[in-house]
N, C-alpha and C positions, 0 to 999 in steps of 0.2 A: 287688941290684936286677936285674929281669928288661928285657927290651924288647919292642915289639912293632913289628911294620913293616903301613902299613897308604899303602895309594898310593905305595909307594915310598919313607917315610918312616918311618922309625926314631921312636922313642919308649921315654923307660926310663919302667917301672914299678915303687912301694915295694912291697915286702914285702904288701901287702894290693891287690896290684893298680890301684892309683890311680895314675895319671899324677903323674912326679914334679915336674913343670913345668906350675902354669896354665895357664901362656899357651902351652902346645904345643897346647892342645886347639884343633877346630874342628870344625861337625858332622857332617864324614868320620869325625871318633874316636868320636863318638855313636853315631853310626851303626855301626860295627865292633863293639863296647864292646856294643853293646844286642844284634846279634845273633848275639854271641860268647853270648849269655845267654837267648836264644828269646823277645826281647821285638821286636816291630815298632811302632816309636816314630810315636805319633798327636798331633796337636796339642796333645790336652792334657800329652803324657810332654813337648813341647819348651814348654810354657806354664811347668813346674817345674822345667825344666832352664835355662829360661833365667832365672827368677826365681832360681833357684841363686846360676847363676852373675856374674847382675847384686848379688845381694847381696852374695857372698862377694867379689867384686871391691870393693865399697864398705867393706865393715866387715870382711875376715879372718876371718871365722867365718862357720859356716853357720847358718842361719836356725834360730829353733825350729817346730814345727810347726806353731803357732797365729800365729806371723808367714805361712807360707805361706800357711795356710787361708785366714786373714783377708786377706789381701793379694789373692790368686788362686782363691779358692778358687771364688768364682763360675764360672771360667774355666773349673775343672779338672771343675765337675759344678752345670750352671745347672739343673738341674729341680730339684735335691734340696739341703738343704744339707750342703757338703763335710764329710767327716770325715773323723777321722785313717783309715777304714779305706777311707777312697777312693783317701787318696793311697797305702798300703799294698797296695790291689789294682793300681795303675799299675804297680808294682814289684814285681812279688813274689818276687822273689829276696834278701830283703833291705830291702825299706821304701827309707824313706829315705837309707838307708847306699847302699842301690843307685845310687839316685836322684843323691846327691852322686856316685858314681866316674862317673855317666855324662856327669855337670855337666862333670868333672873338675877337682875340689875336691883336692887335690893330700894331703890329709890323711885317715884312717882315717876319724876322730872326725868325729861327724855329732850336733848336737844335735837335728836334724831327727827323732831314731829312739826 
C-alpha cells in the first residue's frame, strides 16, 4: 500500500490507487484525486460521485451503469438523453473506474465500467 498526504492528512492507497478506507474520503480527496488526474470537477463529476458513493454506502457494490443513467442521468446531461458515453466523457481517464476511485470506492472493481 502506498499513501498520500493531502491537508495534512495521511491516507493509504491499494495497489490500484483507491483509498483503502471509505470512510477516509471527503471532497478535499476528490478534489486532490481529480486533479492529481487533469480533471476540474463540475456539478455534474459531484452528481456521480456522490450518487457513488451514496449507493456503495447502501448496498457495498458499486452501481451498474444503467442504475446511474437512470437514476441521475437527467442531472449528469438534461438537453440530451445520458449515455454510457457521457458519463465516459466526465471521466476520461478511466470511465467509470475513474469515477469510483474519486467516489472513493475503496475497491478496484467498478460494475459501473
Amino acid at each position: 500500500m502506498s499513501t498520500m498526504q493531502i491537508a495534512g492528512r495521511k491516507f493509504e492507497l491499494n495497489k490500484q490507487g483507491h483509498l483503502a478506507d471509505f470512510g477516509d474520503w471527503d471532497p478535499t480527496v476528490a478534489k486532490a484525486l481529480a486533479e492529481d488526474e487533469g480533471i476540474n470537477l463540475t456539478e455534474c463529476h459531484w452528481a456521480v460521485i456522490n450518487f457513488l458513493r451514496e449507493y456503495y454506502a447502501t448496498h457495498e457494490i458499486p452501481p451498474s451503469p444503467r442504475v446511474v443513467i437512470k437514476t441521475i442521468g437527467g442531472h449528469v446531461s438534461p438537453h440530451v438523453p445520458c449515455t454510457r458515453k457521457h458519463l465516459e466523457g466526465l471521466f476520461p481517464n478511466g470511465g467509470c473506474k475513474q469515477a469510483c476511485r474519486l467516489a472513493g470506492l475503496p475497491r478496484y472493481y467498478c460494475h459501473s465500467c
